[in-house]
C-alpha positions in Angstrom: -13.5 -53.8 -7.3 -12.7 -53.8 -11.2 -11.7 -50.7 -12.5 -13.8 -51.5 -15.5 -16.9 -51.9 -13.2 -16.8 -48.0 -11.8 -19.1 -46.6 -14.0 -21.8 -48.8 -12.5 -20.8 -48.8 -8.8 -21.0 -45.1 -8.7 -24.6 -45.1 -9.2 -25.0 -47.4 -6.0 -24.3 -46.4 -2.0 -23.2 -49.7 -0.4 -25.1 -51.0 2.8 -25.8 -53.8 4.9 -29.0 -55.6 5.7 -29.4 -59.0 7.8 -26.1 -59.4 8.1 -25.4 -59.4 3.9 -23.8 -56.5 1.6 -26.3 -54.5 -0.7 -26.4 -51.4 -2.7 -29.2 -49.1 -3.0 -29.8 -47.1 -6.1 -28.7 -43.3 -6.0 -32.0 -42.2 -7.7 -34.7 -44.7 -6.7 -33.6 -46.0 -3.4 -34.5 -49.9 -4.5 -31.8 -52.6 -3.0 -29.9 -54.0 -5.6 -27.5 -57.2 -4.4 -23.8 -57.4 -5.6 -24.1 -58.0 -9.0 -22.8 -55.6 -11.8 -24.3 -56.7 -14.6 -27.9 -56.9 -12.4 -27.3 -53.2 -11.2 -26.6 -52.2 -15.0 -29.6 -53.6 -16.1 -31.2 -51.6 -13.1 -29.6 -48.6 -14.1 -31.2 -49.1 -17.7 -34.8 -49.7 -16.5 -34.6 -46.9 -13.2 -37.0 -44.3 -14.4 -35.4 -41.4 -11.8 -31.9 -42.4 -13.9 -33.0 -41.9 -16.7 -34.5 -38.8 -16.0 -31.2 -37.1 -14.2 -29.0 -38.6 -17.3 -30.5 -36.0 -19.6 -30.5 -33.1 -17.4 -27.6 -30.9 -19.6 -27.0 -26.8 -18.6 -28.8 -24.8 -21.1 -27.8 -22.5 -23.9 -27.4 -19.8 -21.3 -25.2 -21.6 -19.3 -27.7 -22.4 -16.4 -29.6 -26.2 -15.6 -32.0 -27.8 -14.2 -30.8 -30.9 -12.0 -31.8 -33.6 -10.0 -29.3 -35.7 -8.2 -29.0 -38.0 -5.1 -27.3 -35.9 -1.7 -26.2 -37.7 1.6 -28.4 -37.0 3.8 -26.7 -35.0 7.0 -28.1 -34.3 10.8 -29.8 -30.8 9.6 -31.2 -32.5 6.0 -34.4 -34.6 5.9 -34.4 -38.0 4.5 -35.9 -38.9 1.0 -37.6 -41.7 3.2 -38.2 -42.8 7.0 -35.3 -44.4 7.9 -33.6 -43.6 4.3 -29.8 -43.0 3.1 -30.8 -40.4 0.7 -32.9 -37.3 -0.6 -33.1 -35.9 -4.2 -31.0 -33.0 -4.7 -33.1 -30.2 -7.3 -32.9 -27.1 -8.8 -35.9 -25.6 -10.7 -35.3 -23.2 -12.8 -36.0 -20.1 -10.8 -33.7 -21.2 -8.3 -31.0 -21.5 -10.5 -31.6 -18.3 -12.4 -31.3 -16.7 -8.6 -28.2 -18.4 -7.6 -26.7 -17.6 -10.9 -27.6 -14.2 -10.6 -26.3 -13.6 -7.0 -23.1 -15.6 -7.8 -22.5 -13.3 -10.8 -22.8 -10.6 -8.3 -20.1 -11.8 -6.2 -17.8 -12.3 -9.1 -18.5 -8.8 -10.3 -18.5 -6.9 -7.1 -15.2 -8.7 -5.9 -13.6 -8.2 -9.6 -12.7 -12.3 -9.8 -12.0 -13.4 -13.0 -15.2 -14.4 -14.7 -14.2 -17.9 -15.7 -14.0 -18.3 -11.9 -16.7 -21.3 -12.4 -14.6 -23.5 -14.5 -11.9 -24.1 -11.8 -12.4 -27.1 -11.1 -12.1 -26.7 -7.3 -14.3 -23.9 -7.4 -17.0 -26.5 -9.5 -16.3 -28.8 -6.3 -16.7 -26.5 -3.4 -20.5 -25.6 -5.4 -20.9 -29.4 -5.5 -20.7 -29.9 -2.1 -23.0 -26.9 -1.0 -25.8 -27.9 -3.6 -25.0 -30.9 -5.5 -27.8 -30.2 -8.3 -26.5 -26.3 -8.9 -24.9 -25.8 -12.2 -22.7 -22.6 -12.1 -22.5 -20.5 -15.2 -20.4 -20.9 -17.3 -17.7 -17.5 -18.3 -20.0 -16.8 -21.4 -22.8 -16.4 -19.7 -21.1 -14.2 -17.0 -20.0 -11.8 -19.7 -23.2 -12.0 -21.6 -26.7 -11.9 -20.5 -25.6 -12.4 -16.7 -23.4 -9.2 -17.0 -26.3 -7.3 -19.3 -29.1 -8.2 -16.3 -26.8 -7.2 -13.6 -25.5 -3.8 -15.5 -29.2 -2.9 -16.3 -30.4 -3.7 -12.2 -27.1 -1.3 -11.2 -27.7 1.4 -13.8 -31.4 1.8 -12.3 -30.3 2.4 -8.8 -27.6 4.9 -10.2 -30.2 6.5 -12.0 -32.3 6.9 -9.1 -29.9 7.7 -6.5 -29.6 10.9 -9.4 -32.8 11.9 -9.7 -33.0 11.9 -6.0 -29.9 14.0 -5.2 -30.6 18.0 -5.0 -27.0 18.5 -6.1 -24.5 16.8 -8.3 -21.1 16.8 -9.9 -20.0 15.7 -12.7 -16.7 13.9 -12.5 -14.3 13.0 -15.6 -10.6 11.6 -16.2 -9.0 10.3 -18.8 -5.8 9.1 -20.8 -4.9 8.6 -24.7 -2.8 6.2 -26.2 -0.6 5.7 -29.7 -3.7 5.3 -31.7 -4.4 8.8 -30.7 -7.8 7.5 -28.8 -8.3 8.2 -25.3 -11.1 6.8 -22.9 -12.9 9.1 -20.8 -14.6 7.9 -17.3 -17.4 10.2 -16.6 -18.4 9.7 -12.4 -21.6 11.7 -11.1 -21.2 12.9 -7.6 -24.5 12.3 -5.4 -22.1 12.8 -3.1 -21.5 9.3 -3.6 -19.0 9.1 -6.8 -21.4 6.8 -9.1 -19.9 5.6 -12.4 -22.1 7.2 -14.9 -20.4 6.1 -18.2 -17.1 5.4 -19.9 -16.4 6.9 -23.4 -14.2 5.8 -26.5 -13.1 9.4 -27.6 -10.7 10.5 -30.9 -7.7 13.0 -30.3 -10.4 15.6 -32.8 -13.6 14.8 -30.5 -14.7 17.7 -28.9 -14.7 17.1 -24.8 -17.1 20.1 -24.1 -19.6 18.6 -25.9 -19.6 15.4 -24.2 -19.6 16.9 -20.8 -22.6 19.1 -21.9 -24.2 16.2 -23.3 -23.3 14.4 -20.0 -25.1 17.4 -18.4 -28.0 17.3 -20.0 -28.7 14.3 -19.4 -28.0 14.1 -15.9 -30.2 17.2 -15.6 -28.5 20.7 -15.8 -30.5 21.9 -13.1 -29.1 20.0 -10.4 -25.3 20.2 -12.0 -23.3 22.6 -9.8 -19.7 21.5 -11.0 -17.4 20.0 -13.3 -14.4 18.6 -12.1 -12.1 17.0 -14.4 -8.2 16.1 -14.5 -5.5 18.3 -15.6 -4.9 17.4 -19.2 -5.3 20.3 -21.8 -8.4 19.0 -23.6 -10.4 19.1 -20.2 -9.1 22.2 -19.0 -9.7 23.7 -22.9 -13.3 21.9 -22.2 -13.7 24.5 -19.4 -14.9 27.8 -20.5 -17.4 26.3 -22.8 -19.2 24.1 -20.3 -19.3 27.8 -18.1 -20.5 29.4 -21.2 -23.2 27.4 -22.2 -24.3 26.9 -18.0 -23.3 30.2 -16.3 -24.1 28.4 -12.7 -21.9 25.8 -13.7 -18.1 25.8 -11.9 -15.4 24.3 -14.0 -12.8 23.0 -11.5 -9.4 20.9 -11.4 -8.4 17.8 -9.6 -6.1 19.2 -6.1 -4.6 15.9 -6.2 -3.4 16.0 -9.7 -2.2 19.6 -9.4 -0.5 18.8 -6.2 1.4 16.4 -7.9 2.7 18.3 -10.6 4.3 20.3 -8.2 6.0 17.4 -6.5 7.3 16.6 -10.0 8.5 19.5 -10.3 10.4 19.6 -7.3 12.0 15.9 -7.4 12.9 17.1 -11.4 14.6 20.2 -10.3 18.5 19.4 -11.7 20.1 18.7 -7.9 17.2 16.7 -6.9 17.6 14.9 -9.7 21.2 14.5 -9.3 21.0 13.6 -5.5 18.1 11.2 -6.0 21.0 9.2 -8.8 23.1 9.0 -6.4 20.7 7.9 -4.0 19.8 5.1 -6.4 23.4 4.0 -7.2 23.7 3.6 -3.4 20.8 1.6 -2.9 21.3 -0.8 -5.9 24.9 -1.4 -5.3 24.0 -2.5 -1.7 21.3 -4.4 -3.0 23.4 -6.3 -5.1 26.6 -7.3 -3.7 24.9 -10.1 -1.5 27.5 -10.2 1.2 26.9 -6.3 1.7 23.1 -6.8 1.9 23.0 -9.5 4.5 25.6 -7.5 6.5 23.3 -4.8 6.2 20.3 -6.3 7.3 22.1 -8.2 9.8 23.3 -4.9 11.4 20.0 -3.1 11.2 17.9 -6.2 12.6 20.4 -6.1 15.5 20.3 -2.5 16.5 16.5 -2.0 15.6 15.9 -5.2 17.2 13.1 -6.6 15.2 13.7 -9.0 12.2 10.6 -7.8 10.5 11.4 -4.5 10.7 11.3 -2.2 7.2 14.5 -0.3 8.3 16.8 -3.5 7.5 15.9 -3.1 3.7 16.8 -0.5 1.1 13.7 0.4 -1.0 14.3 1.0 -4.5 11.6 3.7 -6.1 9.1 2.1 -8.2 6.0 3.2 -10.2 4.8 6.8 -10.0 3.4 7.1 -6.8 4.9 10.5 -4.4 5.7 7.6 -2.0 8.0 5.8 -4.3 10.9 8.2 -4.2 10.6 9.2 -1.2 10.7 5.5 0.6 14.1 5.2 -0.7 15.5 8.2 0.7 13.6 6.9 3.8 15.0 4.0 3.8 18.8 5.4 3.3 18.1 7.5 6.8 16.9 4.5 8.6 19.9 3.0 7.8 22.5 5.6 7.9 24.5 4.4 11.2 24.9 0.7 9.8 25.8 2.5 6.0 28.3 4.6 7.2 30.0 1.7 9.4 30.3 -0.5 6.4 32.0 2.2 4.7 34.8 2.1 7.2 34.9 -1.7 7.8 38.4 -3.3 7.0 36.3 -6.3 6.3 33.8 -5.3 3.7 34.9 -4.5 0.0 33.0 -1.2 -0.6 33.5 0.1 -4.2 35.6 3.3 -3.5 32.8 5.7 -5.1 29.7 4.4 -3.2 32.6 4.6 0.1 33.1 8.1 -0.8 29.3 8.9 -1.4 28.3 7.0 1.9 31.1 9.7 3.9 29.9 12.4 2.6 28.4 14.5 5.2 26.9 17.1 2.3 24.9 13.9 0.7 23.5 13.1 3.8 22.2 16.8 4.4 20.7 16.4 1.4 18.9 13.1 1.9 17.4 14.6 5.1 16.3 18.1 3.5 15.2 16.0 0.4 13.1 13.4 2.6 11.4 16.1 4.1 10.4 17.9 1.6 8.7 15.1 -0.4 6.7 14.3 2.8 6.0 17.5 3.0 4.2 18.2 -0.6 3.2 14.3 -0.8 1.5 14.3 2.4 -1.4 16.5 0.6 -1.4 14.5 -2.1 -2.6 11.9 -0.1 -4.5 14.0 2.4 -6.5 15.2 -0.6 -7.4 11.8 -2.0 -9.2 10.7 0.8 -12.9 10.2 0.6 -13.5 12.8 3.3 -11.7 15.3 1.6 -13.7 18.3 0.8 -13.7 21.6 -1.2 -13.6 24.1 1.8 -10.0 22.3 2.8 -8.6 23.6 -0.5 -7.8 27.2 0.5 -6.9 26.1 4.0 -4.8 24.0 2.6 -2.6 25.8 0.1 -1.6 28.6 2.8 -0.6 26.1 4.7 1.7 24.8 1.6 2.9 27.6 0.7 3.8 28.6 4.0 5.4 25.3 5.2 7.0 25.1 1.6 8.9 28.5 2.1 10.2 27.6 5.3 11.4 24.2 3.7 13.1 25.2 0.8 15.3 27.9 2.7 16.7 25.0 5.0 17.1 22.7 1.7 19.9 22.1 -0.4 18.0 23.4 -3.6 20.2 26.5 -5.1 17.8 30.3 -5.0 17.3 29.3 -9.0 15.8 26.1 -8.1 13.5 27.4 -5.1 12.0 30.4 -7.1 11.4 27.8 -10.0 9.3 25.2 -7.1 7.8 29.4 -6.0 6.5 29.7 -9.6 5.2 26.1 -9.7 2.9 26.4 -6.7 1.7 29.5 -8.0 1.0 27.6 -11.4 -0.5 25.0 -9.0 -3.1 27.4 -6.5 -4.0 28.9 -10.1 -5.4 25.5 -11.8 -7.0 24.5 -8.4 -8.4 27.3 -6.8 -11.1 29.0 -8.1 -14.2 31.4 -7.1 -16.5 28.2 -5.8 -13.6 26.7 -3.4 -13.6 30.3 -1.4 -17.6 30.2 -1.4 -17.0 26.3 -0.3 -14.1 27.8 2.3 -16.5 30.7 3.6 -19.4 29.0 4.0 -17.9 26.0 5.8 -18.5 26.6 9.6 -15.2 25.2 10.9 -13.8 28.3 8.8 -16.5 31.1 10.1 -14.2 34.0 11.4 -10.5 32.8 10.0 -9.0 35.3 7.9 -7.5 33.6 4.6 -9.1 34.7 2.0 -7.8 38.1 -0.2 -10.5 40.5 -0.6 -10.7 39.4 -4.2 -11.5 36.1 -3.2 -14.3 37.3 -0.7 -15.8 39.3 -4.0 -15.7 35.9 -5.8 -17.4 34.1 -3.3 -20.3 36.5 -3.2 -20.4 36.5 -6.9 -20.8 32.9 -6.6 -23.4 32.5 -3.9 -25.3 35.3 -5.8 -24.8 33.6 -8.9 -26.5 30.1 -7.3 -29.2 31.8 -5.9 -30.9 33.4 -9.0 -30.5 29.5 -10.1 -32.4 28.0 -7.3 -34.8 30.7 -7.9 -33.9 32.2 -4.4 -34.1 36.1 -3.2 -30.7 37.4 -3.8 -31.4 39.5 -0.6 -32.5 37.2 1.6 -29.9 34.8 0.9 -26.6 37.5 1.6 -28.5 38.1 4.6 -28.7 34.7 5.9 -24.9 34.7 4.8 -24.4 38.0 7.1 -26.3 36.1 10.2 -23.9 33.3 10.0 -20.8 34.9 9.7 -21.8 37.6 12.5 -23.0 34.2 14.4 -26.3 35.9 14.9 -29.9 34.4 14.9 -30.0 30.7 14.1 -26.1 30.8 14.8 -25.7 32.7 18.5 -26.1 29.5 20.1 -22.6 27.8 20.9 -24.3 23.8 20.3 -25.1 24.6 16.7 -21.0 25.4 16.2 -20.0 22.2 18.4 -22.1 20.1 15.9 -20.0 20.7 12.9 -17.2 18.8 14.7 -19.2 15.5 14.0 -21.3 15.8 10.7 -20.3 17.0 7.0 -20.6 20.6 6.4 -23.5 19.6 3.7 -25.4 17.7 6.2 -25.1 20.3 8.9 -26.4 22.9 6.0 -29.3 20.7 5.6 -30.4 18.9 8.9 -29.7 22.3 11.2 -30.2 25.2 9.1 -32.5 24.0 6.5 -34.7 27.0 7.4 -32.1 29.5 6.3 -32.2 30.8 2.8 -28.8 29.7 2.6 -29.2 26.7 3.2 -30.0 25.3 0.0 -27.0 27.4 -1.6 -24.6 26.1 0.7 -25.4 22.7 0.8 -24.7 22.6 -2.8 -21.5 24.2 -2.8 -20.2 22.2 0.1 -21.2 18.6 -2.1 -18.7 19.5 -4.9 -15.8 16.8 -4.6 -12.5 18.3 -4.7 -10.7 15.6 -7.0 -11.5 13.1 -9.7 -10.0 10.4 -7.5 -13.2 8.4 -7.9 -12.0 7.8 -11.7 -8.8 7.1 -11.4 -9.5 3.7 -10.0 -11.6 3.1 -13.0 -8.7 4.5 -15.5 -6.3 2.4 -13.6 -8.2 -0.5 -14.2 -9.6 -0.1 -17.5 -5.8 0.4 -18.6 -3.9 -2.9 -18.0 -4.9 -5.4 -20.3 -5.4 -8.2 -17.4 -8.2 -6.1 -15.9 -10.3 -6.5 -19.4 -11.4 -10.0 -19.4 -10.7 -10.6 -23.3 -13.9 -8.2 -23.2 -15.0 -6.1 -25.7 -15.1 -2.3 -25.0 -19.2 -2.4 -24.4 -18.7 -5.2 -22.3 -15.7 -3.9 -20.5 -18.2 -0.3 -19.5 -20.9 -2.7 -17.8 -18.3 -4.7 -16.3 -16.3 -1.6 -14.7 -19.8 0.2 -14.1 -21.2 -2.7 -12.1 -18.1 -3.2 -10.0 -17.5 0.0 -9.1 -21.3 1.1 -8.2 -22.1 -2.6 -6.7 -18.7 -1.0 -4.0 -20.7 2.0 -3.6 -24.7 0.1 -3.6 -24.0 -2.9 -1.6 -26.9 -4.0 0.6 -26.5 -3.6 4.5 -26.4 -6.6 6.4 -30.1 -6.9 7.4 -31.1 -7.6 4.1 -29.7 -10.9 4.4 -31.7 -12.6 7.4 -30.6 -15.7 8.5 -32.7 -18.8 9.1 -33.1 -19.0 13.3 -32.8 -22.6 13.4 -31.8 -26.1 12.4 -36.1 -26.6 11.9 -36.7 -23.9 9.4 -33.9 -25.1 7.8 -35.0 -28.7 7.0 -39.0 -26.7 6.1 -36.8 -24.2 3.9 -35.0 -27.0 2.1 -38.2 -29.8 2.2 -40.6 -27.0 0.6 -38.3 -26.8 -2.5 -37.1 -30.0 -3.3 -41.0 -31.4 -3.1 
């Protein structure tokens, strides 16, 4: 065939009748013989042609198409006996499919100019030859506006429907002395509310009180921000202006200050160096890495496993610096050998380092340590962590701490410094609602933790919440008494096995919602312990390759629709299969006709 003739033999499908070659028209079926200049001629006269030749996408990036489709075993025929069907798209089909590919794009955070791959263009082709897939303007424009404004209702409702709420906020500044604030509300599902563009003089109290008010400051119960100093200046005026308000700090973030503090006490520091030099010079020298990993496959036995590789710390996650010293234990044995080998050049210093008995006590007590205060980090940034585990949990820190520093390698100087850093640390994230959270938690009824000063707080607290739920003071302590004596509703042993298998919130309110308490308690125990939920969002909304080339509007609805679309997905029955091959061919006749 001519190259210079493929324009025209593209239109036709070849085929044979009586025993001679034809081609049939893509778009009106009629049998054309072999003949290009005939079939271009056709081409110019064929009505159905003519018609798909000025189908174009629209200013918005969608189309309305008509083209011809092979015809498969599930797809009915244009006509009996036919090759072909006509492939179309009206208009509200192609709004829907744009819509619901958007969606995907949004929920699964692909790039938005996803659609002009070209394979990606293909793969569409093939599943629905006439679809025209928006183009990346149109997912950043009116696509992203629709989808933004369809999320934001649901958040909205999901709001006014929850009987308690938090209000969650993190944030970060840059040269230019602006900072962006991500503002979550807690339902308990951590919605994105809104993200704000803030200068270094803006006033944070009165965005979270704006923030407030519009969420509705009768269902508020807590703030719970991040520790920089304009939140935690924010604090006392957001109490202030709502007294049954709790201002709180992130456990997470305060946790890892004092695991900072610790890895940056001065022979931390100089162990973890040394550490380092260790690592990289092994690293480096290629004959003394694959004798490394050679060694440490062999005794370990697996070639995959992660103790023939020294890990170098990178970013600033807790784990980071505490792989490597991980790593330099796993591979002690096959470390010291090489040290000794008559084979192996070993730079005299990183010899001496790797024989030194006191820099190997001091990887050990280091490792453990880290684990130790990093293992909360990440035990409280769970999604199932929950205020009442914040009191538990520091006296277990501080008493597991204690024991670990007097078996470390840190001088007294250095362990009273970590001492005065967890104090500086319980301080910032325990406050007066995490013991009314702790105390009214039933896997906590009857464990004695608390100070008496705390158990004041509490009641101050639970008094404080019930003149705002417009409950009787007295009838509410009561209830309070009942449970912790286990009396009444309580005496029962089942109503205490429960809590083993639901939140403490939903026990509150699906067993005990006849209690006074109740309501009071169930509130408390929604409050989220960390701002976790924006730190994804800040993460994101920081590196430049997460933006899109969006604007900052743009960029909101884009991070507000994928992280609530995460949260708001649809379960799986709300996308019901066809049953068969039958309703398949109805499904697709009924909407090409």
């Amino acid at each position: 065939m001519p190259r210079t003739q493929s324009g025209v033999w593209k239109h036709f499908t070849p085929a044979v009748r009586d025993g001679r070659e034809t081609f049939i028209c893509n778009y009106c079926s009629r049998t054309n013989s072999k003949n290009a200049t005939k079939m271009r001629m056709h081409l110019h006269k064929c009505k159905e042609y003519s018609v798909f030749s000025h189908q174009s996408p629209g200013p918005d990036g969608s189309s309305s198409a008509s083209i011809p489709v092979p015809s498969s075993s599930f797809l009915p025929s244009a006509t009996p006996g036919g090759q072909f069907l006509i492939d179309s798209v009206d208009q509200g089909s192609q709004a829907f499919a744009d819509e619901c590919l958007a969606r995907a794009v949004y929920a699964t955070s692909s790039p938005l100019n996803v659609t002009d791959n070209v394979y990606w263009r293909r793969f569409f082709s093939v599943l629905r030859p006439a679809y025209c897939p928006p183009t990346r303007e149109a997912m950043s424009s009116h696509l992203l506006d629709c989808e933004y404004d369809r999320v934001q209702s649901q958040v909205h409702e999901a709001i006014s429907k929850a009987d308690s709420v938090a209000i969650i906020c993190s944030g970060w500044s840059d040269v230019q002395e602006t900072g962006t604030i991500n503002y979550n509300v807690s339902t308990p599902l951590p919605l994105f509310y809104k993200r704000m563009q803030t200068k270094a003089q803006t006033c944070i109290a009165e965005e979270l009180k704006d923030i407030i008010n519009e969420v509705g400051p009768q269902k508020v119960f807590a703030v719970v921000t991040d520790d920089a100093p304009d939140m935690r200046a924010a604090w006392a005026q957001v109490e202030e202006a709502f007294p049954h308000i709790s201002a709180i700090g992130c456990t997470a973030h305060g946790i890892k200050h004092l695991f900072d503090e610790i890895a940056g006490q001065p022979s931390m520091k100089a162990l973890s160096r040394r550490a380092e030099q260790v690592v990289r010079y092994i690293r480096e020298c290629k004959v003394l890495a694959d004798t490394f990993r050679h060694w440490q496959t062999t005794k370990i036995g697996n070639h995959t496993a992660t103790g023939a590789m020294l890990v170098l710390p990178t970013g600033n996650e807790w784990s980071s610096l505490f792989n490597m010293h991980n790593s330099l234990l796993e591979g002690q044995n096959s470390l010291q050998d090489m040290a000794v080998s008559p084979t192996l050049d070993v730079e005299p210093s990183i010899r001496a380092t790797l024989q030194d008995s006191a820099f190997w006590k001091g990887i050990n007590s280091a490792r453990n340590l880290l684990y130790l205060v990093g293992n909360y980090i990440d035990h409280m940034k769970r999604e199932d962590a929950i205020l009442s585990d914040v009191v538990e949990m520091f006296s277990q820190l501080r008493y597991h701490l204690g024991a670990s520093l007097l078996g470390s390698t840190l001088h007294s100087a250095e362990q009273k410094a970590v001492m005065a850093s967890l104090d500086r640390c319980q301080e910032f994230c325990v406050k007066p609602i995490h013991a009314a959270a702790y105390m009214l938690d039933p896997k906590h009824v009857g464990q004695q933790t608390l100070s008496g000063e705390q158990i004041n707080s509490a009641y101050f607290v639970i008094s404080n919440l019930s003149h705002h739920l417009n409950l009787d003071e007295g009838k509410v302590l009561g209830s309070f008494a009942r449970f912790s004596a286990k009396q009444g509703l309580w005496k029962g042993g089942g109503i205490w096995s429960s809590c083993q298998h639901v939140s403490p919130s939903t026990w509150w309110k699906g067993l005990c919602s006849s209690e006074p308490l109740s309501a009071v308690a169930s509130a408390i125990l929604q409050i989220p312990p960390t701002t976790v939920a924006c730190d994804g969002l800040r993460s994101r909304g920081a590196n430049p390759k997460a933006r899109n080339g969006l604007s900052a509007e743009r960029l909101q609805k884009l991070a507000a629709v994928q992280a609530n679309l995460k949260l708001l997905e649809p379960s799986e029955h709300d996308f019901t299969p066809l049953e068969s091959e039958e309703e398949v061919k109805v499904s697709f006749q009924s909407e090409t006709q």
